[in-house]
C-alpha positions as CSV (number, residue, x, y, z in Angstrom):
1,X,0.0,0.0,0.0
2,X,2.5,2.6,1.2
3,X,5.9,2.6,1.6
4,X,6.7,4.8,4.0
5,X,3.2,5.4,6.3
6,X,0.2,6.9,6.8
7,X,-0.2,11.3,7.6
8,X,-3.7,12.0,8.5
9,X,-3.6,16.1,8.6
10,X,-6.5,18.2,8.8
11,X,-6.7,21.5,6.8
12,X,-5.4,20.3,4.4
13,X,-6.5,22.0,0.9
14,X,-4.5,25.4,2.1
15,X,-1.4,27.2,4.0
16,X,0.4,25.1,6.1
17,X,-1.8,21.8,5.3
18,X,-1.3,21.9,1.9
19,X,2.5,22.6,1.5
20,X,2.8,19.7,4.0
21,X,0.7,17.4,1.7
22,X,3.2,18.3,-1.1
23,X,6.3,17.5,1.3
24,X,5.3,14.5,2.7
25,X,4.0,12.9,-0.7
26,X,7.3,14.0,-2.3
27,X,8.9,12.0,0.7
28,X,7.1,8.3,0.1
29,X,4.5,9.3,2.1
30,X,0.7,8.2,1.8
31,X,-1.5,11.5,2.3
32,X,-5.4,11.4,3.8
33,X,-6.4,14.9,4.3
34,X,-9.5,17.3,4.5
35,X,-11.0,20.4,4.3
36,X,-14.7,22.1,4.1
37,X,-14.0,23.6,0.2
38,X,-15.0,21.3,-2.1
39,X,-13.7,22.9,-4.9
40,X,-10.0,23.0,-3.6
41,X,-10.5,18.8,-2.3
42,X,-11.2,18.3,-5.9
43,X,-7.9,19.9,-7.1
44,X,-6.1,18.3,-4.0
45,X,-7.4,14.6,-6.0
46,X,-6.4,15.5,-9.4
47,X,-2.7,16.7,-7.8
48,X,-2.8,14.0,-5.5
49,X,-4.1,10.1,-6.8
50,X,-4.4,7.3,-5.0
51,X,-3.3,5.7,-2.9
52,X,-3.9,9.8,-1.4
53,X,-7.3,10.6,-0.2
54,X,-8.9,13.6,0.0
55,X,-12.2,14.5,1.5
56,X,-14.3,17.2,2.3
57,X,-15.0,17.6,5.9
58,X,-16.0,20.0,8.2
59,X,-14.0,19.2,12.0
60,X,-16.9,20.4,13.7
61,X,-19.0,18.2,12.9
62,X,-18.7,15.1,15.0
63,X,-20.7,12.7,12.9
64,X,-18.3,13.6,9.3
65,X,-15.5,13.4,11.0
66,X,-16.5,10.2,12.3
67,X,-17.5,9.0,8.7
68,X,-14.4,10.1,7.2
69,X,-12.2,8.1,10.1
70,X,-14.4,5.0,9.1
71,X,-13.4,5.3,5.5
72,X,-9.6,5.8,6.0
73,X,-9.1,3.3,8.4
74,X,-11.3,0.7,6.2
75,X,-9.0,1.9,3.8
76,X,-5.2,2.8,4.6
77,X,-5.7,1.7,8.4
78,X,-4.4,3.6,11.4
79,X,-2.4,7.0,10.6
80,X,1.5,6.8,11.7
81,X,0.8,10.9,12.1
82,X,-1.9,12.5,13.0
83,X,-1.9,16.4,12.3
84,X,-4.9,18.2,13.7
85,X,-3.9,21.4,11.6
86,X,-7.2,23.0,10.6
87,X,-7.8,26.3,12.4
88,X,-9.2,29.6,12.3
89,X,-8.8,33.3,13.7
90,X,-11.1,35.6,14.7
91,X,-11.5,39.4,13.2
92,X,-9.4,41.6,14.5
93,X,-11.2,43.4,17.5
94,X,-11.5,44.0,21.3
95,X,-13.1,40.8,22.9
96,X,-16.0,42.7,24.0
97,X,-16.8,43.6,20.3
98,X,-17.0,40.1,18.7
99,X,-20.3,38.6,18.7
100,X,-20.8,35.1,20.3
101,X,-21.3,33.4,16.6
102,X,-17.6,34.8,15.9
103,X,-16.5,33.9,19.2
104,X,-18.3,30.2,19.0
105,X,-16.7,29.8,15.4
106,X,-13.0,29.9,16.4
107,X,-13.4,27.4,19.5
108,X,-15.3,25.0,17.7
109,X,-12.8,24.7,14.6
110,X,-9.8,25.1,16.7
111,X,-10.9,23.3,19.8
112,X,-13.6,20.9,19.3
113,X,-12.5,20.4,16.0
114,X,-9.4,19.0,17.5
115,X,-11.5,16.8,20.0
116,X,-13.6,15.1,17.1
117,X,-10.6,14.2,15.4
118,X,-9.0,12.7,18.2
119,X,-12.4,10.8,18.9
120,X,-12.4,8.6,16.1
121,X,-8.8,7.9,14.8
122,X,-6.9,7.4,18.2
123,X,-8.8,4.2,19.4
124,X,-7.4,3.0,16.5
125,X,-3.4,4.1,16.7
126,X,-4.3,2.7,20.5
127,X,-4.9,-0.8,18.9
128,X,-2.5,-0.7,17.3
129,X,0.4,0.3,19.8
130,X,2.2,3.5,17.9
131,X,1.7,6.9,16.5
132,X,2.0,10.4,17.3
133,X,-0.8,13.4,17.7
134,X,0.4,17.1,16.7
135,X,-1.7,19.3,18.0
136,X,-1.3,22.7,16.2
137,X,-0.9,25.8,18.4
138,X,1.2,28.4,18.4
139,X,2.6,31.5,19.7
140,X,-0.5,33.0,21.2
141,X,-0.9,29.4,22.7
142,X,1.5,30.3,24.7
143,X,1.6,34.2,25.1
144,X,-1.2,36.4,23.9
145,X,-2.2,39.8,22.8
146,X,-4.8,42.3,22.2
147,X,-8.0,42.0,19.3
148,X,-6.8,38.0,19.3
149,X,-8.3,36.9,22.6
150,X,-10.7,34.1,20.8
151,X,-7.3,32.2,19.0
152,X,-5.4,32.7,22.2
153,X,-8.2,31.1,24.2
154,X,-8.3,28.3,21.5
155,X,-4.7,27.7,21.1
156,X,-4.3,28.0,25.4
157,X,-6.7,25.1,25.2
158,X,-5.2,23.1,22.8
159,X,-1.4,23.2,24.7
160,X,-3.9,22.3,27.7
161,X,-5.7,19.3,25.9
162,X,-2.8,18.3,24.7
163,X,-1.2,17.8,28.0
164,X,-4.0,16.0,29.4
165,X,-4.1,13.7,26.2
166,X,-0.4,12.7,26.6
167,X,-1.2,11.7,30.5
168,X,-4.3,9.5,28.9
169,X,-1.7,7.2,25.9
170,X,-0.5,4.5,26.5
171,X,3.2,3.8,25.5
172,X,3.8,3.4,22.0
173,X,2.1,6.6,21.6
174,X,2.8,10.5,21.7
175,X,0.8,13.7,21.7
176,X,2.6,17.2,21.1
177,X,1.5,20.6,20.7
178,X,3.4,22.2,18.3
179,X,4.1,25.9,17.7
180,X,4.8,26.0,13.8
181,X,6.6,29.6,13.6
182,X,5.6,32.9,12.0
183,X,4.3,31.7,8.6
184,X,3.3,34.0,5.7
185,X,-0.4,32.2,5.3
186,X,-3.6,34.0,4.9
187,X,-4.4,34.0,8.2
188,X,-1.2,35.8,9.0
189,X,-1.9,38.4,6.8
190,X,-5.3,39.2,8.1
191,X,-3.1,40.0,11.7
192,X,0.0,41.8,9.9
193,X,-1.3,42.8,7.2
194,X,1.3,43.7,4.1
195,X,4.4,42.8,6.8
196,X,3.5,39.5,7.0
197,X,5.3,38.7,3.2
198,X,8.5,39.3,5.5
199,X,7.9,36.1,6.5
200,X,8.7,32.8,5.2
201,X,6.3,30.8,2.7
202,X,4.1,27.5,3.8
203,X,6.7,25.0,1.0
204,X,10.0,26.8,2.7
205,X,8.2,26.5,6.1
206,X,7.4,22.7,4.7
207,X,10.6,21.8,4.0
208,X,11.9,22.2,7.4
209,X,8.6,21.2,9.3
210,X,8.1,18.0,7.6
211,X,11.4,16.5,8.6
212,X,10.9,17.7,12.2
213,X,7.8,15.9,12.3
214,X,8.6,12.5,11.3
215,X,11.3,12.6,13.9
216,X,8.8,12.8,16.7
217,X,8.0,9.5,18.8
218,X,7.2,8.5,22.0
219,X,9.8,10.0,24.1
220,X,8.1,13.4,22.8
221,X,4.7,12.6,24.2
222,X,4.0,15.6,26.3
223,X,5.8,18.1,25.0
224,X,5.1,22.0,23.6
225,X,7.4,22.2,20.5
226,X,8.4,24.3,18.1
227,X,9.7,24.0,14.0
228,X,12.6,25.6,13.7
229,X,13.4,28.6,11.8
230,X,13.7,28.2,8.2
């Protein structure tokens, strides 16, 4: 089937998620991934053929995530990686002046999001006695700052879930929450605006990220990391 293993990675039709499905593919790597836009899935399957599957999923939605676990592990079995990547931010503004919808949206993608995924494709990596979680944060899960207090809140959460989870595996396995760096995606330039080009792009990011993360195992289970600068 594969040669290397299996990369389950949310997010996966844009930024980050998508210069990571080019990297690890390029590296022997079998790809499932997903993403809600159907339209960039579909170009993600024409790039990508089998044995690479892409779906179109929505993380906060309990019962698709569920069916797309059922159909990858029928299909490729139990990820080696599991990258809950998918995230949003919120608009730019005092706490006080985003509405609870806004609010609700950034913890359910970034946080119970997160939750489904674990739900139904860890039981399996448990059965089978290996694999590591990554957990996306990043700096403002670990600092924070003003007009961001929804991401902060979401990514605080996830370096806290994270922990917890790690206490919860059994050995064999690993769960980390990664930090992946000051990228120039989208979503960074809706915070910095025309500075955030300064930055570096999601392949060069790729190219250093992907490495790092298929040296991970169990003696990282636990731990807040962070890709190093490209």
């Amino acid at each position: 089937m594969n040669t290397r293993g299996l990369v389950v990675v949310t997010g996966a039709t844009r930024g980050l998620g998508r210069a990571m499905v080019g990297e690890f593919i390029q590296r022997g790597w079998t790809v499932a991934g997903c993403g809600r836009n159907a339209a960039e899935i579909a170009a993600l399957r024409t790039a990508c053929r089998e044995p690479h599957r892409f779906q179109v999923v929505d993380v906060r939605e309990d019962a698709a995530v569920r069916s797309w676990a059922e159909s990858v592990l029928a299909d490729l079995g139990a990820p080696d990686l599991l990258l809950n990547n998918a995230g949003v931010i919120n608009r730019l503004a005092p706490l006080w002046q985003l509405s609870a919808e806004e609010f609700d949206v950034v913890l359910d993608v970034n946080v119970k999001g997160v939750a489904n995924v674990i739900r139904h494709f860890v039981p399996a990596m448990i059965r089978r006695g290996r694999g590591v979680i990554v957990n996306f944060s990043s700096g403002w899960g670990r600092s924070a700052d003003a007009e961001v207090a929804p991401y902060c809140a979401s990514k605080w959460a996830i370096e806290g879930l994270t922990r917890a989870l790690a206490e919860e595996l059994p050995r064999g396995l690993a769960a980390v929450a990664l930090n992946p760096g000051i990228i120039h995606t989208d979503m960074l330039e809706a915070c910095f605006g025309a500075s955030a080009a300064g930055y570096p792009s999601p392949e060069t990011w790729a190219r250093v990220a992907v490495p790092f993360l298929l040296k991970l195992g169990p003696g990282d289970n636990g731990k807040a990391l962070t890709v190093p600068t490209p």
